[in-house]
C-alpha positions as CSV (number, residue, x, y, z in Angstrom):
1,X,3.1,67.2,2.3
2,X,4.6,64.2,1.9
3,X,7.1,63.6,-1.7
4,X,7.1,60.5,-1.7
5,X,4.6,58.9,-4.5
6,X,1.7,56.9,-4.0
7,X,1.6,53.8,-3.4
8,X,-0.8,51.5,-6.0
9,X,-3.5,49.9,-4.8
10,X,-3.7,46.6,-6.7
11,X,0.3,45.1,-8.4
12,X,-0.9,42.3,-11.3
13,X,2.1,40.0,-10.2
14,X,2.1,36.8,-12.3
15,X,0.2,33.7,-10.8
16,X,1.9,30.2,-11.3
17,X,-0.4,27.6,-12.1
18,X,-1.1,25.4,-9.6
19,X,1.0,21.8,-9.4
20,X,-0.9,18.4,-9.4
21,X,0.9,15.8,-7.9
22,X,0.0,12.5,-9.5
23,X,-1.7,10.2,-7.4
24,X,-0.6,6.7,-6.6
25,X,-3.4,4.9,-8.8
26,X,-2.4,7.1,-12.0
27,X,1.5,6.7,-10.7
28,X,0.5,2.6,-11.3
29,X,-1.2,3.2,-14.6
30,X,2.2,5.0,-15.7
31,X,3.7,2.4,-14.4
32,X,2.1,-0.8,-15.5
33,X,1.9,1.2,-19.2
34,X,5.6,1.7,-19.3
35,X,6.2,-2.2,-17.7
36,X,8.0,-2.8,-21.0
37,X,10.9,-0.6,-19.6
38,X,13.6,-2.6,-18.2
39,X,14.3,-1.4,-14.8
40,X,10.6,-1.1,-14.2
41,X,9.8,-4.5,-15.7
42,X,12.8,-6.1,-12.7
43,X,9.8,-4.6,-10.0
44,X,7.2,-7.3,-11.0
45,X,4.4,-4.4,-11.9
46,X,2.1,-6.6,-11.8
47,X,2.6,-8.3,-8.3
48,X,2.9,-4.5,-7.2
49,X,-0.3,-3.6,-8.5
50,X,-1.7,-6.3,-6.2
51,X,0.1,-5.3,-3.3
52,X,-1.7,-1.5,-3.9
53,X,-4.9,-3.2,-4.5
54,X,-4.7,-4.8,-1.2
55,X,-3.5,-1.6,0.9
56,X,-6.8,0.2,-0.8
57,X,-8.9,-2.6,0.7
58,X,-7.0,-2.8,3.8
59,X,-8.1,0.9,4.0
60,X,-11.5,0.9,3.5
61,X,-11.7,-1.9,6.0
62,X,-10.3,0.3,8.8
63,X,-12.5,3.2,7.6
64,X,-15.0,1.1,8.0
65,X,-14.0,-0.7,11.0
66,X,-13.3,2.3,13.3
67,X,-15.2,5.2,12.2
68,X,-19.1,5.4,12.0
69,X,-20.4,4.2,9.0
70,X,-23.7,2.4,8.8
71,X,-23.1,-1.2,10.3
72,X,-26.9,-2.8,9.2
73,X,-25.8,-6.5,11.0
74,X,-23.3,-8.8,11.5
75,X,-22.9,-9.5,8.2
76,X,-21.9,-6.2,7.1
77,X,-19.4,-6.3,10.1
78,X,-17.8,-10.1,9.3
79,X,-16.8,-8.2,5.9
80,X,-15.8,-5.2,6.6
81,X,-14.0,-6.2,9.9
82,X,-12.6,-9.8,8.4
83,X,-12.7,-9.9,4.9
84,X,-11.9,-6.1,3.8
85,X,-9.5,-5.2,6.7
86,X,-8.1,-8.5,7.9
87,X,-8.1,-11.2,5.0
88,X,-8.4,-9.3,1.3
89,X,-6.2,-6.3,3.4
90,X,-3.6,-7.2,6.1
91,X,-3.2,-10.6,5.6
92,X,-3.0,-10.9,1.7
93,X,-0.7,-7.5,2.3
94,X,1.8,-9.4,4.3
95,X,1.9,-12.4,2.1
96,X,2.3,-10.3,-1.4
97,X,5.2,-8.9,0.3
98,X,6.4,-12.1,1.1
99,X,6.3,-13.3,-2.4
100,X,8.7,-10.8,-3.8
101,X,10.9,-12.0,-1.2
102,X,10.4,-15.4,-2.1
103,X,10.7,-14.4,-6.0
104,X,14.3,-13.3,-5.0
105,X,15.1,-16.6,-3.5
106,X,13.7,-18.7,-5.9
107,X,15.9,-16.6,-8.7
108,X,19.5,-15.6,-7.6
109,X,19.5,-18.1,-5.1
110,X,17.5,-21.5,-6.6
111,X,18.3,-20.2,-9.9
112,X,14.5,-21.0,-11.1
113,X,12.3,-19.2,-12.5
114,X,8.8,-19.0,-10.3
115,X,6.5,-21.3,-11.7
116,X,5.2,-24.9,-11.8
117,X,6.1,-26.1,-8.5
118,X,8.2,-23.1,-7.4
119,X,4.4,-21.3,-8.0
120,X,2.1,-23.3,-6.5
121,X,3.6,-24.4,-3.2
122,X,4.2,-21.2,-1.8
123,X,0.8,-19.7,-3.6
124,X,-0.8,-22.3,-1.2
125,X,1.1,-21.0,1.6
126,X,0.2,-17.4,1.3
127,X,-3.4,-18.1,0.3
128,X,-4.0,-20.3,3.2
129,X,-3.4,-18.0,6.0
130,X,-6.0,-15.2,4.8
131,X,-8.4,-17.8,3.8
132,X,-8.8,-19.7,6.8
133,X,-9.0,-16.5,8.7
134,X,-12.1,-15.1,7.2
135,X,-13.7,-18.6,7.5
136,X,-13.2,-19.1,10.5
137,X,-14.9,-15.6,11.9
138,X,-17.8,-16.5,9.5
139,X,-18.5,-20.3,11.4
140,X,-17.1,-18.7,14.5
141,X,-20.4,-17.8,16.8
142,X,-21.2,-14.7,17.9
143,X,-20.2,-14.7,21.7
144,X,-16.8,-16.1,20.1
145,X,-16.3,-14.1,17.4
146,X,-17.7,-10.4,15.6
147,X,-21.5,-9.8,16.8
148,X,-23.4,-6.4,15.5
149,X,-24.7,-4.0,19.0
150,X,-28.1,-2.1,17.7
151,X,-28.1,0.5,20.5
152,X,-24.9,2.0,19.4
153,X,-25.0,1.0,15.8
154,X,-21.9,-0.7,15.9
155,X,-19.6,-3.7,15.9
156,X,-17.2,-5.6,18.5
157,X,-15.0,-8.3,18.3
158,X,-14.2,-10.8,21.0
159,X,-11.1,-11.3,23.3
160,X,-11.2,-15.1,21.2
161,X,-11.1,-13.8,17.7
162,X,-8.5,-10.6,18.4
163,X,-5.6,-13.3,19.6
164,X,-6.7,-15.5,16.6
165,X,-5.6,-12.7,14.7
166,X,-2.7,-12.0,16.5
167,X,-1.4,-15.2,15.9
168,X,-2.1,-15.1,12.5
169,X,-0.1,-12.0,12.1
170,X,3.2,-13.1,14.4
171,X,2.9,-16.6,12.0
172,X,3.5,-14.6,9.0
173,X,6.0,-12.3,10.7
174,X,8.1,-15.2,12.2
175,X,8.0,-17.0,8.9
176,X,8.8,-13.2,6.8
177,X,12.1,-13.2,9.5
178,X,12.9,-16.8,8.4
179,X,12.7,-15.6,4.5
180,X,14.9,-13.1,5.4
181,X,17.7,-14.6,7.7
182,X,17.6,-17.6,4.7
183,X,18.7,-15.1,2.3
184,X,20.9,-13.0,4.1
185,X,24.0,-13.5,1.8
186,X,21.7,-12.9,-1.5
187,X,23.5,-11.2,-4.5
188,X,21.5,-8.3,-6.2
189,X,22.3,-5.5,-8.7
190,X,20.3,-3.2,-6.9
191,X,20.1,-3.9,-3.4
192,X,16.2,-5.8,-3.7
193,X,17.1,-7.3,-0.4
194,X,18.1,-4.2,1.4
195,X,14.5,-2.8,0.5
196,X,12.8,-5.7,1.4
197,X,14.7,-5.4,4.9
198,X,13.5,-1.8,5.1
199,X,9.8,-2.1,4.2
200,X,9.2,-5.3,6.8
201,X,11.4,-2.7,9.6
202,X,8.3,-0.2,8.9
203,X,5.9,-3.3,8.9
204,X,6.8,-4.3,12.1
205,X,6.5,-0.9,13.7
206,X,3.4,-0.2,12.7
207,X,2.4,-3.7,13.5
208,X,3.2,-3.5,17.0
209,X,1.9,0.4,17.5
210,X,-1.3,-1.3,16.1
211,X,-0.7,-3.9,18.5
212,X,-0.3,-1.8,21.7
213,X,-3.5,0.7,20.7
214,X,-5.7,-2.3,21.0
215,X,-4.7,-2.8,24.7
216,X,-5.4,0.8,26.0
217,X,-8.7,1.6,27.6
218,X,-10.9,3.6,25.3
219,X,-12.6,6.5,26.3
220,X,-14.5,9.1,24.2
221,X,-11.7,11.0,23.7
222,X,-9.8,8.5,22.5
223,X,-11.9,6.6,20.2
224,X,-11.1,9.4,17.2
225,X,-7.9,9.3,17.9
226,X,-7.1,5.8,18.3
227,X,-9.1,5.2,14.7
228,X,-7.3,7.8,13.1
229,X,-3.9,5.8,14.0
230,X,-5.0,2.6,13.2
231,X,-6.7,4.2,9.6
232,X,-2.8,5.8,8.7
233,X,-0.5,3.0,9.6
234,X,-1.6,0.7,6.7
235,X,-1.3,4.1,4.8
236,X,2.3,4.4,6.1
237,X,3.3,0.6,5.1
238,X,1.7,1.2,1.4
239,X,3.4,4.4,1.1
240,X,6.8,3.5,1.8
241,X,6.5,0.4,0.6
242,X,5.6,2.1,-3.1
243,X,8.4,4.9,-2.5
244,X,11.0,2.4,-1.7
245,X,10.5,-0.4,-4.4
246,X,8.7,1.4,-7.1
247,X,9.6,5.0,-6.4
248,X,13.0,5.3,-8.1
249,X,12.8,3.3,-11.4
250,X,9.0,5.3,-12.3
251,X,11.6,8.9,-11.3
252,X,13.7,7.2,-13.8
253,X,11.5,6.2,-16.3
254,X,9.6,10.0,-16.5
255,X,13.0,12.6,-15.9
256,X,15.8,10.0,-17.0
257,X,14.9,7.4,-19.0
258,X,17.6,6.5,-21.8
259,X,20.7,7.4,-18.9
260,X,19.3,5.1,-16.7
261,X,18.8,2.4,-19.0
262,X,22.0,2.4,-20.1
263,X,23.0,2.2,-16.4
264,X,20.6,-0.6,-15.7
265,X,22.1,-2.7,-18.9
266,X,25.9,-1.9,-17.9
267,X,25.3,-2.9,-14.2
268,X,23.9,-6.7,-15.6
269,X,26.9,-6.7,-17.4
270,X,29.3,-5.7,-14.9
271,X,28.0,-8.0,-12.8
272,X,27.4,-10.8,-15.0
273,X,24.0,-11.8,-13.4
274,X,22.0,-11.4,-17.2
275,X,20.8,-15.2,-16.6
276,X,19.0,-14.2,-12.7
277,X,17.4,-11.0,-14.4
278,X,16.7,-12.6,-17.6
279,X,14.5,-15.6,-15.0
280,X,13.3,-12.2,-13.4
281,X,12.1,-10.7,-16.6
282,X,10.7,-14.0,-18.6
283,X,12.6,-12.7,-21.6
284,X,15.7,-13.4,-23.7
285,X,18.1,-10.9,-22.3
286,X,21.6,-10.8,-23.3
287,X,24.6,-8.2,-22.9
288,X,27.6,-8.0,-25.6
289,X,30.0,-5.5,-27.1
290,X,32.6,-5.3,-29.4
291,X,35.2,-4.5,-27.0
292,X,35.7,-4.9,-23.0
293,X,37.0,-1.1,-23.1
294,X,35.0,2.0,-23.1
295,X,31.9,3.5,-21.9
296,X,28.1,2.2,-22.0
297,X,26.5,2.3,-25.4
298,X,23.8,5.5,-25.7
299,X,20.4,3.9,-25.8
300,X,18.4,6.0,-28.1
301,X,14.9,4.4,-28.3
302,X,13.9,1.7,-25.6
303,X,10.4,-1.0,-24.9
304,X,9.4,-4.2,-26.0
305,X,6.0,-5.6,-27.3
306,X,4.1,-7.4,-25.5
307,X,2.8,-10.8,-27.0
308,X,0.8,-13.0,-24.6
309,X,3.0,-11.7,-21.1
310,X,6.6,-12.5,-22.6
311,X,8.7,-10.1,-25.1
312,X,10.0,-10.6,-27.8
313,X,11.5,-8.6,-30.7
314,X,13.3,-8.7,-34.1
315,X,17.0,-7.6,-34.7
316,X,17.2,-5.0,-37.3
317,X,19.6,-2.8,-38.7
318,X,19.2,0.9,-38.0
319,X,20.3,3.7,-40.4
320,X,22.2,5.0,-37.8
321,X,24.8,2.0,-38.2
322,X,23.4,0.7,-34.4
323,X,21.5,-2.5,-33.4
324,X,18.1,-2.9,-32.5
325,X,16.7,-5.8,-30.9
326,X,13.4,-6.2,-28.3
327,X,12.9,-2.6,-29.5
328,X,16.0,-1.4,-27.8
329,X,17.9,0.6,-29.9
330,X,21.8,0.4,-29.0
331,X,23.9,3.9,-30.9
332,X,27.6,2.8,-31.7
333,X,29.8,5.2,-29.8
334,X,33.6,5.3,-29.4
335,X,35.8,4.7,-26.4
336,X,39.2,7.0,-25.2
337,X,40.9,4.8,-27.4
338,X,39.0,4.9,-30.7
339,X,37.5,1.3,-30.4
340,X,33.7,1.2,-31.3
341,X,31.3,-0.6,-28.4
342,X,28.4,-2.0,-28.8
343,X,25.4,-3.2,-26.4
344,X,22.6,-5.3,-27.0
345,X,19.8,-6.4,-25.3
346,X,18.1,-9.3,-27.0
């Protein structure tokens, strides 16, 4: 007989909960609720919220485009093949992204602040192209353009209307690579124009694997697959596009929020560009201290308030001995040589 002891049949081990990932939309929210926070507020939330809103239609335009859900008519196909996928998705997609671009231009190169003219000119621009678009496959007939086929149920687009779009998507690339090479030498605190680069790269890619799907014969086999592609590129652009621009100050603003402020404020500073972010934010914003020596002040309490899209605050003396202004509160702290700095953003 065996010594050993016997074994038990059921160990209670502890059971870790379960970890929910936020999801982009409630990564937005967070986002657009915390807009007040500096290195978030640089981003343009609100021109990034578009952006997502577009990539979700853009979505639901391929889903709809290349899978089988009920197609009634043509009408049902014009929108969900034109309007959700092509104009309100790809199209208005490409040309938000083109705007931040152009935002960058029109502040640390122009030195203006986007609006009035510097608004409307290129609004027209990047309205025009999705617009005209979805029009034109509305007047377009249906031998020339999208037509609705009741023995399968489903839609198809002709040769006419597919290089229409085409052309509509290299115009918007050519002019994205003009933006670009025009503000090759731009000066940034933190490297806007290096993600830009990298987000269009991934755009291009996915562009032309789009591209090259549409010119390989289909077969039954391949219809799945080929939607499926098509359905997680836009996916891809969204995602990286989010991850790269908007990814590290929300990481910031939930696990390092007053270290990375005072970063954000000494690298203005350092750099001496407080009038191009202070264009950027529509704000007041200015940098001082006491002395030139010594570290970054401690920010202990950060935001603004919101009145009618600008921000705006009070200065007020803190019991601490600090200075708060626009709700940022700056802590007096000491250098290696006993002088006392001081940071304010107002």
């Amino acid at each position: 007989m065996s010594s050993l002891a016997p074994m038990p049949t059921s160990v209670a081990a502890p059971v870790a909960a379960p970890v929910s990932l936020p999801t982009p939309r409630e990564i937005y929210v967070y986002a657009y609720a915390n807009r007040s926070y500096l290195p978030l507020k640089a981003k343009n939330i609100p021109l990034m919220i578009y952006t997502f809103i577009s990539s979700v239609l853009w979505y639901f335009g391929d889903i709809y485009t290349f899978f089988t859900l009920p197609k009634y008519n043509r009408v049902t196909c014009v929108a969900a093949n034109s309007w959700l996928r092509m104009c309100l998705g790809g199209y208005l997609w490409m040309s938000l992204f083109q705007a931040r671009l152009y935002q960058y231009i029109s502040i640390f190169i122009w030195k203006q602040r986007v609006k009035g003219k510097y608004f409307w000119y290129p609004m027209i621009y990047m309205v025009s192209i999705p617009l005209v678009y979805g029009i034109v496959s509305i007047a377009l007939p249906e031998e020339n353009g999208i037509r609705y086929v009741p023995e399968r149920k489903g839609c198809d687009g002709s040769m006419n209307l597919f290089y229409m779009s085409i052309s509509f998507c290299f115009l918007q690339m050519l002019a994205f690579i003009f933006v670009l090479f025009y503000s090759r030498h731009i000066n940034t605190c933190f490297s806007e124009y290096r993600q830009v680069v990298w987000c269009f790269i991934v755009a291009c890619v996915c562009l032309i694997i789009g591209i090259a799907t549409a010119w390989i014969p289909l077969t039954p086999e391949r219809i799945f697959i080929f939607g499926a592609l098509n359905t997680m590129l836009p996916i891809l652009v969204a995602q990286v596009y989010f991850f790269v621009i908007l990814g590290p100050p929300v990481f910031h603003c939930m696990f390092n929020r007053q270290k990375h402020l005072s970063y954000f404020a000494q690298r203005l500073r350092e750099s001496n560009m407080t009038r191009e972010y202070q264009l950027a934010h529509d704000t007041s914003m200015k940098l001082s201290n006491s002395y030139d020596r010594g570290n970054p002040a401690n920010y202990t309490a950060e935001g603004m308030t919101a009145i009618g899209g600008f921000y705006r605050g009070n200065l007020e003396s803190s019991a601490a001995g600090g200075t708060a202004y626009m709700g940022i509160h700056s802590t007096p702290s000491l250098d290696r040589m006993g002088n006392q700095n001081r940071y304010i953003l107002d």
